[in-house]
N, C-alpha and C positions, 0 to 999 in steps of 0.2 A: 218436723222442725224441732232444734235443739234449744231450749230456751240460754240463752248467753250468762254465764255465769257473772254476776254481778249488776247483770242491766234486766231490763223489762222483762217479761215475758215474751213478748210480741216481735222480739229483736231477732234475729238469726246472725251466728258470726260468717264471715263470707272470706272464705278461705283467699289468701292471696295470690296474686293473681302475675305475671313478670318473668323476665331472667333472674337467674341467678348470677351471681358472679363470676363464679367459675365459667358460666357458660359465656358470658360477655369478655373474661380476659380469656378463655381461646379462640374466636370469633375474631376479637383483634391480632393474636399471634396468628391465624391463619391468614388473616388479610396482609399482615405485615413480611410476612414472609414471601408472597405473593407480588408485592410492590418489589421486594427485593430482588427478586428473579427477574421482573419486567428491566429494572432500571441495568442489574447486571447486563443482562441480553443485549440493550441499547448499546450498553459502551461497548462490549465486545463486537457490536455492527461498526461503531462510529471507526473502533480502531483498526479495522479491517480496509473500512472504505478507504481510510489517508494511506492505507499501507499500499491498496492498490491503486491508488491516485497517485505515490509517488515510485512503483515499480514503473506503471504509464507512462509518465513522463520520464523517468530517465529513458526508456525504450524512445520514446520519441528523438530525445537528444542523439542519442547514439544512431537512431536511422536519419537523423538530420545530418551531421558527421561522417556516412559510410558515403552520402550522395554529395555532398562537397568532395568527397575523396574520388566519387566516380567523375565527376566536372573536372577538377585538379590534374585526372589522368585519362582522359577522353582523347588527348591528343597527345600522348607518349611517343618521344622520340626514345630510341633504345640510349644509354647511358645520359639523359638529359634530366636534370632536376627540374622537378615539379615542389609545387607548397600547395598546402592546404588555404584557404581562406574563409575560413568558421571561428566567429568568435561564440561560445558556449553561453546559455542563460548565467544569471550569477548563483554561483553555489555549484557548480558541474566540475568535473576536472576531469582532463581528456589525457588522455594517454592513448600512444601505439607500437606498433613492433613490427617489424618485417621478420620472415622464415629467414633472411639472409641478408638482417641488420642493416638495409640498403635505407629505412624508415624511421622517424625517432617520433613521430606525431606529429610534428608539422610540415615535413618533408621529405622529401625521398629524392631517390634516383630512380628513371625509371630502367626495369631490366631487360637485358639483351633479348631480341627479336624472338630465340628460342626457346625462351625461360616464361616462367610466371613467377610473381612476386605473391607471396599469401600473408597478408597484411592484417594483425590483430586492430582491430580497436576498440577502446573504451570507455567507460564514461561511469564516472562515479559519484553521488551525492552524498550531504549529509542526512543521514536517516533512513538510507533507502540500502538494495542491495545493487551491486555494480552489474551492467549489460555490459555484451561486449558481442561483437559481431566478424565475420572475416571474411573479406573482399579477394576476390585472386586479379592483381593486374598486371597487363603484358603489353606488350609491344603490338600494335596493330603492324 
């Protein structure tokens, strides 16, 4: 034993004892770096999820749209106009196109007994990327 310079004999100094600081502010930078990566990763799930939540649903729209189309034209008479009757959730915008302009999206003609009609349609929101699908319809 060392006797303590200044105090008793009988005393011992008793080295201390803890972190240091250095070792406490890396401890916190590595925890905090740590948080940072969890919370990034979250939002990069969350914005993912809405992205494929609203590819979903437009796909939904637009396969809701090609089967009004097939109802509309189920019973084609050759040069006989057909309409569609779908009205689209809010925020959708429908557009279509016929190979030979017989279609503008809500209506057509339908085409001679030996023809097919190859009909685009579309559906587009806000925030999302547009579907579009192609029906071929004929004359039974």
């Amino acid at each position: 034993m060392r006797p303590c310079p200044g105090g008793s004999a009988g005393m011992t100094k008793m080295r201390d004892r803890g972190e240091s600081l250095i070792e406490v502010v890396i401890t916190i930078m590595i925890i905090s770096v740590a948080v940072a990566a969890l919370v990034a990763s979250l939002a990069s799930a969350s914005r993912s999820s809405l992205s494929h939540r609203r590819a979903q649903d437009t796909d939904v729209v637009v396969r809701d749209y090609a089967e009004a189309m097939k109802l509309s034209t189920s019973a084609c008479v050759a040069a006989a106009p057909y309409s569609l009757a779908y009205t689209p959730p809010s925020g959708y915008t429908l557009t279509g196109s016929a190979d030979d302009g017989l279609f503008d999206g809500r209506s057509g003609i339908c085409p001679a007994v030996s023809t097919v009609q190859v009909v685009t349609l579309s559906v587009e929101a806000n925030g999302s990327a547009p579907a579009s699908i192609q029906l071929a319809v004929r004359t039974p």
